[in-house]
N, C-alpha and C positions, 0 to 999 in steps of 0.2 A: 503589513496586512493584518490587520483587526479581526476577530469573530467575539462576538456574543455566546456565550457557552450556553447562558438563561434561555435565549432565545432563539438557538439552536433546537436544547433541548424540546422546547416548545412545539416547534416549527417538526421538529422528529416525532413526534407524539401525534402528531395531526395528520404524517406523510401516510400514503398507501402506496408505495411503491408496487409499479406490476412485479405478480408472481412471475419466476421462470422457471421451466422446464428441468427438473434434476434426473429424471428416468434413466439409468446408466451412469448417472456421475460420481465421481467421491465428493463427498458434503465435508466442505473444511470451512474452516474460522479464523480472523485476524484482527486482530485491536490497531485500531488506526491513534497511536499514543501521543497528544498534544500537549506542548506545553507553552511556560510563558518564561520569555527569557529576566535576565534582573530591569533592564527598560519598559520591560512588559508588552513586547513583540511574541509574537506566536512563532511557537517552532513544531515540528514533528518529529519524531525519532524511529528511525528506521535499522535494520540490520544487516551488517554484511554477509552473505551466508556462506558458509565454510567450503573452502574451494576442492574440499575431497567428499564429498556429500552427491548422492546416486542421479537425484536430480536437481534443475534450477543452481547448481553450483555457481559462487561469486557472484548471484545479482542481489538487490538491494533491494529489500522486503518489507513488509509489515511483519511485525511476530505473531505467529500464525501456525495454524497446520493442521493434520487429518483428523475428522469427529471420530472418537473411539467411542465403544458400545460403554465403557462406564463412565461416560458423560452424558448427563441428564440433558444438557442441553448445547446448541451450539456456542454460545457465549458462555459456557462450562468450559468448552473446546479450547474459547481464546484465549482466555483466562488462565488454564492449564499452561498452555504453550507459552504464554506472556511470560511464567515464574520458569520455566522449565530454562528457555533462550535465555531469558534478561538475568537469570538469579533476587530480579525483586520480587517481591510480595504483591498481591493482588490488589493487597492494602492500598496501594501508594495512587491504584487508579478508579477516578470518577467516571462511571461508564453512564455517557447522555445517552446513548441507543443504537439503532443499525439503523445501513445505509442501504443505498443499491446494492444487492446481490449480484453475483458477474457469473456467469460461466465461462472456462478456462479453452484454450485450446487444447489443453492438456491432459483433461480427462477429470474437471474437478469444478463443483460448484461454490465459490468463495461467497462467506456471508459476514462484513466490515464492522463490528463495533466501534465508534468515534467515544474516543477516553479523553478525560484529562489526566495526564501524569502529574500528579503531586509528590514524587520522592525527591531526595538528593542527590539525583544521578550515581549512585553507588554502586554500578552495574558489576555482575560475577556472571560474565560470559559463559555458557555452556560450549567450549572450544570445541565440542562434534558436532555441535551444528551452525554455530556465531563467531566469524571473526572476530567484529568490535561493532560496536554503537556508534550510526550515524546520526546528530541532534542537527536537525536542520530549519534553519529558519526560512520559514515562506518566503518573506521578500526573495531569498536568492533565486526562486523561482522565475522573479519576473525580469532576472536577466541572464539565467544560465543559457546555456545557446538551447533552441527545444525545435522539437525535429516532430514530423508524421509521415509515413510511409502507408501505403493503399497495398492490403496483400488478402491474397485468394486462401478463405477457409471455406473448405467443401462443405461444409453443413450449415452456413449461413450466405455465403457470398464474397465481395471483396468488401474485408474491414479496415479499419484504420487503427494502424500499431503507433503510441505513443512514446517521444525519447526527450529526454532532461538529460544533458552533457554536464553532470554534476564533477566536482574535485574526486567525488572518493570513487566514482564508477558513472557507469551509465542505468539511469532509472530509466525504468521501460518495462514492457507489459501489463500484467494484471495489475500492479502495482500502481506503477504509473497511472493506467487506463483510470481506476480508484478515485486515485488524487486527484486527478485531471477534474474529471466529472465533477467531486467535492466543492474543489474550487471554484467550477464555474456557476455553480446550482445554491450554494450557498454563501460565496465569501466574494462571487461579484468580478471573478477574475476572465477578464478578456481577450489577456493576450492568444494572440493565435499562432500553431507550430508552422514550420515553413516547411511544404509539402516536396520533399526526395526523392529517389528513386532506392531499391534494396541496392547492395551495394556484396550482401552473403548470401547465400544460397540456406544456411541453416542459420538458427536461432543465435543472436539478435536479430538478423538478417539485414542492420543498418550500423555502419561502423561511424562515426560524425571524422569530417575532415578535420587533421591535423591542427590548421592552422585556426581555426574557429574556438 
């Protein structure tokens, strides 16, 4: 899977994504960190998040997290959180701009920086909040098993929760939701999830069959 970063940037510069509704939310921030493998295949790097952590324990994230009052701006936020989780320098990321804004079911407004990561992968995990560094290449996208499930949020209706049956866990929610959208809006990706049923009663609230 190809992107143009040039013409990304470009294409981001011209976007007016509608405003959404923050009134009650927490305003948080996440660098969506791409990079290029040595073939020059596109990958993303994601995080596993630390399995004794209050919320969102063990799912696989953007590096990210809550806007504090001495951050000037949101992408001050992501940028914080980027060196805090990864242990690299801010240095290492090209930041082309922000994407769709999401609101969370969780009580939280997410606002996506799309980076390119130019370091060495020399990552120094913050182990209170980052298991390890997932470097994923998109192609595995377009054949990991990928799931959507139709579920009831009282303040908008029934939505559709996105899943990636990846090797190191299950991608899903805001996260997923993110990429998804990215992918199809700007990198041309078509494939479609094959629609489930929940399978849990709480968060994932879809487990993927064993044998898949």
């Amino acid at each position: 899977m190809k992107i143009s970063f040039e013409k990304l940037k470009a294409s981001l510069a011209n976007s007016d994504f509608p405003q959404i509704p923050t009134a009650g939310l927490k305003l948080s921030s996440v660098i969506m960190p791409f990079y290029f493998t040595e073939d020059n295949h596109v990958g993303i790097l994601l995080t596993k998040r630390s399995e004794h952590l209050k919320s969102h324990a063990g799912q696989i994230s953007f590096p990210g997290g809550k806007f504090d009052e001495a951050d000037k701006t949101l992408l001050e936020t992501a940028l914080r959180e980027w060196e805090e989780e990864t242990g690299e320098s801010r240095d290492t990321l090209e930041v082309i701009g922000s994407f769709h804004s999401l609101n969370t079911g969780t009580g939280y407004h997410i606002t996506p920086f799309i980076s390119v990561y130019r370091g060495n992968f020399d990552f120094n995990v913050n182990q209170n909040e980052v298991d390890f560094m997932i470097p994923l290449e998109l192609e595995e996208l377009t054949r990991a098993p990928f799931y959507t499930i139709e579920w009831e949020k009282h303040s908008s209706g029934r939505i559709h929760v996105y899943y990636f049956d990846l090797m190191p866990g299950l991608l899903w929610g805001a996260t997923c939701h993110i990429l998804y959208t990215f992918l199809k809006e700007m990198c041309g990706f078509e494939r479609k999830p094959k629609l489930v049923k929940p399978n849990l009663n709480i968060p994932p609230f879809f487990s993927p069959p064993k044998n898949t």
